[in-house]
C-alpha positions, 0 to 999 in steps of 0.5 A: 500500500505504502508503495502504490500511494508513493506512486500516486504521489510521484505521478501526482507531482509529475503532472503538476510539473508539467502544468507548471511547465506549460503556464510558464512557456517552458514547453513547446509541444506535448506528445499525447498516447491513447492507445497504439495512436500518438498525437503531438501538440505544439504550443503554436496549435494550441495558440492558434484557436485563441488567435482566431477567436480574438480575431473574429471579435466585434471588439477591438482588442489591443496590447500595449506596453507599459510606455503604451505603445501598440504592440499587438492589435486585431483588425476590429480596432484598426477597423475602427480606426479607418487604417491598414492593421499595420499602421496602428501596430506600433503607434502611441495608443495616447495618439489614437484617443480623444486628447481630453482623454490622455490623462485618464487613459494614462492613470488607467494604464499605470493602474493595470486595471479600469476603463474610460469612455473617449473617441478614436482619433479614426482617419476620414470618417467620423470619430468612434465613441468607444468604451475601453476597457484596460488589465494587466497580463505578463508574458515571458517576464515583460508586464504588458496591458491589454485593452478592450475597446467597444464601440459605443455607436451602435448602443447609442442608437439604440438607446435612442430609437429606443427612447424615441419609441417611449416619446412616441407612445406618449404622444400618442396617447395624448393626441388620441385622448384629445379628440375622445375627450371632445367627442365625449363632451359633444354626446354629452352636449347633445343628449340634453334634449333643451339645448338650444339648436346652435349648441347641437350643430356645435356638438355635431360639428366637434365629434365630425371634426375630431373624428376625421382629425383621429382617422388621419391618426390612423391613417399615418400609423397605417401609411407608415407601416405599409411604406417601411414593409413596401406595402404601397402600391402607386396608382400613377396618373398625369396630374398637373402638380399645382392642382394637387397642391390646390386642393390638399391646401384647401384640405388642410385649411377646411380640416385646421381653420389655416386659410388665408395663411398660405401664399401660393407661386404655382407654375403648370407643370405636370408629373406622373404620380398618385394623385392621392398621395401626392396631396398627402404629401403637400398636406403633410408639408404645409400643415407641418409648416403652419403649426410652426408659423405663427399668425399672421406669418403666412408659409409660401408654396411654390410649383416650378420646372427646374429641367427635367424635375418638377420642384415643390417648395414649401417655406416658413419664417416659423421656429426653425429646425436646430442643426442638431436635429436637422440631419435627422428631420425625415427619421421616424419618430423624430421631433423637435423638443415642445412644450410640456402641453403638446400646443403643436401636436404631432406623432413625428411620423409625418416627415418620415411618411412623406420622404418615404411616398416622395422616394417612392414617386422616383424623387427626392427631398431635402430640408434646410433652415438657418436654425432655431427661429429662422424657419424652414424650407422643405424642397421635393423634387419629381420626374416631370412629365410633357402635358398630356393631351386631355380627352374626355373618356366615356367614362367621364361623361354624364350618365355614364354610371346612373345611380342605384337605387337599391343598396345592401349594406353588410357589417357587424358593427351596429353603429357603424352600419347605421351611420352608413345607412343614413348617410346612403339614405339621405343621398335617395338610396334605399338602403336594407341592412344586414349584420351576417353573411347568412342574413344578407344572402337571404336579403340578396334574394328577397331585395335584389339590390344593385349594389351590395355594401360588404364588411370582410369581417363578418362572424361566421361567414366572412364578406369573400364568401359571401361575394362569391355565393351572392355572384352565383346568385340568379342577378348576383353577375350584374349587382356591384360589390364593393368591400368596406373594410380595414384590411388594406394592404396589397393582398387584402385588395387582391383577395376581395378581387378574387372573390368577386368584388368590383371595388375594395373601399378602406375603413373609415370611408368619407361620406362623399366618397361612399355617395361617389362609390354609388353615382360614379363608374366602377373601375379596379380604383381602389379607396385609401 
């Protein structure tokens, strides 16, 4: 027993002196026996992965002398830098750092341990914001420091978009309360049966206005997702770009009380775009420019030929755009900061939702300002086109389409349904309603309408299933489907084609665009 365990011990003391021998660099290679297979590992094998992994890292990495030059360094931290790997070897680590930071870089080195936040000295591009992280090591007796050096760029955008997203939330909880508070107060107004009849128009008018002001909310939210995913599909026309800008002003100024504020220069000049994008652009631009102009200041808009592009201006002596903020102006979310009370309101998504349909019409846009209260000019240039030549098509002639009388109106939605009807009814249509498909195929039958009016939505039997079983109806070819719906992406609008449908209307239709749907000639035209 005795012998066994001195053998144990002088094994023991073996392995541990070939341990030792390898921390301490004193063997070069190691012959492994398994069996009747050796295998030799050198000391520069065994290196070779730690290499690669430091190599491959998303950090720079980097040694330095104790009189802190650049020994060894990977090709993250020349990447940083801008230079050739070659050039940052050898070079004072104090040169390629902020000089505010050198006294603290140099505590930290003489310390061994610690870190600092700075910027790289980089060439031809802008400075790194890092964090560099500084410990000691020793190799073959020599003391060294080795640093980690994170960049910071990529968190501090993060952290931005991340607290721009918070703002926005905010906001949007407060333009939304807004308007429900108003819509409230109205219905509460007008369920007091003595009010006098100035005080109901009142009312009636408030819960209209605000209503329109929330579905643009909506609208934006919903535009600017479609854009960010390439769900938005142009319907390209000739339009003469200074009617456009007339009547999405005229919009703004019927939605926002701004008439008589904007000044207008509008030279004929004619582009192929979506006519109902297009005034969603002009509108986005001069509304924002009026919020930032103070009465009785006046925002001017202009229309020219400048070559081959047809130039939108849209200028203000507002607030101004800070230089801090203006690179920034078309990113989502992006605001300047206001006051605690929102006076200006807003979501920041506009700018981004009017880059994004400029950018999508083939042009471009651009933002200047002389800075804070200096105002601001935004400048979209389009493609121009030749003045087509205008004909009437048979379309456009009266009684092209005469209006039908009989309408079958589909939806789930009990107050929407109804609001719809009266609207329908008192353009002279005469209107029958159904809550499900089940009812409404037997209306189908009983009423024989012209057109049917068909939310998708519907419990049970859903409106494409309906459309499909009202075609195979005995007069279900000649009546006019049309889909109101808020399902309106690209592949919603291809569905409801599918299944029968002649139209697919977004939800919250306009009145007038519903009364138009019904008195105009049917196309593959769809609603926003």
């Amino acid at each position: 027993m005795d012998a066994e365990l001195a053998e144990l011990k002088a094994r023991l003391a073996e392995a541990e002196e070939t341990l030792s021998a390898i921390r301490n660099g004193e063997v070069d290679a190691l012959l492994v026996v398994d069996g009747d297979t050796e295998r030799v590992y050198t000391m520069r094998s065994a290196d070779a992965p730690y290499r690669a992994l430091v190599e491959q890292m998303q950090e720079g990495a980097v040694t330095v002398s104790l009189a802190g030059d650049v020994v060894y360094c990977n090709r993250r931290f020349a990447e940083l830098l801008g230079v050739p790997l070659q050039n940052a070897i050898g070079a004072p680590i104090r040169d390629l750092i902020d000089p505010e930071e050198h006294a603290a870089l140099a505590h930290v080195l003489a310390k061994g341990t610690g870190g600092l936040r700075t910027r790289l000295r980089t060439a031809d591009q802008p400075a790194a914001e890092v964090h560099i992280s500084v410990s000691g090591v020793t190799m073959d007796g020599v003391e060294y420091r080795t640093l980690i050096v994170s960049d910071l760029s990529t968190l501090t955008r993060i952290q931005r978009e991340s607290r721009s997203k918070d703002e926005f939330l905010a906001m949007l909880a407060h333009e939304l309360r807004n308007p429900l508070g108003a819509i409230t107060g109205a219905v509460e107004v007008l369920e007091r049966a003595s009010l006098p009849e100035p005080g109901t128009r009142h009312a009636r008018d408030v819960i209209q206005r605000q209503a329109r002001h929330m579905a643009r909310l909506v609208d934006d939210l919903l535009d600017v997702g479609r854009v960010m995913t390439g769900k938005i599909v142009l319907d390209r026309k000739p339009v003469l770009l200074g009617d456009a800008v007339r009547s999405a002003i005229a919009a703004v100024s019927s939605a926002h009380g701004f008439s008589g504020r904007v000044e207008l220069g509008l030279q004929p000049v004619w582009v192929r775009a979506d006519a109902v994008r297009l005034e969603q652009i002009v509108g986005n631009l001069v509304s924002n420019a009026l919020k930032f102009t103070p009465a009785p200041q006046a925002v001017r808009v202009s229309v020219s030929a400048d070559g081959g592009d047809a130039v939108l201006c849209v200028a203000d002596e507002g607030s101004g755009i800070g230089a801090e903020l203006l690179p920034r102006i078309f990113d989502l979310f992006v605001q300047a900061e206001d006051t605690s009370d929102r006076t200006n309101g807003g979501l920041g998504i506009g700018l981004t939702l009017v880059r994004q349909l400029v950018e999508l019409h083939g042009g471009g846009i651009e933002a200047t300002s002389g800075g804070l209260g200096h105002g601001a000019s935004f400048t979209v240039r389009l493609p121009a086109i030749l003045a087509p030549a205008l004909a009437a098509s048979p379309a456009d002639r009266p009684g092209a389409a005469p209006p039908a009388t009989r309408v079958l109106l589909v939806d789930d939605h009990s107050d929407a349904r109804e609001m719809c009807a009266l609207i329908l009814s008192a353009a002279g249509h005469v209107v029958v309603q159904a809550p499900d498909g089940a009812a409404a195929l037997a209306l189908f039958r009983e009423f024989r309408p012209g057109f049917a009016i068909i939310d998708i939505g519907l419990p049970g039997m859903d409106g494409y299933e309906l459309a499909r079983l009202i075609r195979n109806e005995p007069g279900g070819r000649e009546a006019r489907l049309i889909a109101l719906t808020g399902y309106g992406f690209p592949e919603d609008r291809e569905r409801s084609a599918a299944a029968g449908f002649d139209r697919h209307m977004v939800k919250p239709a306009p009145p007038e665009e519903l009364r138009r749907a019904l008195e105009g000639p049917l196309s593959a035209s769809t609603s926003r």
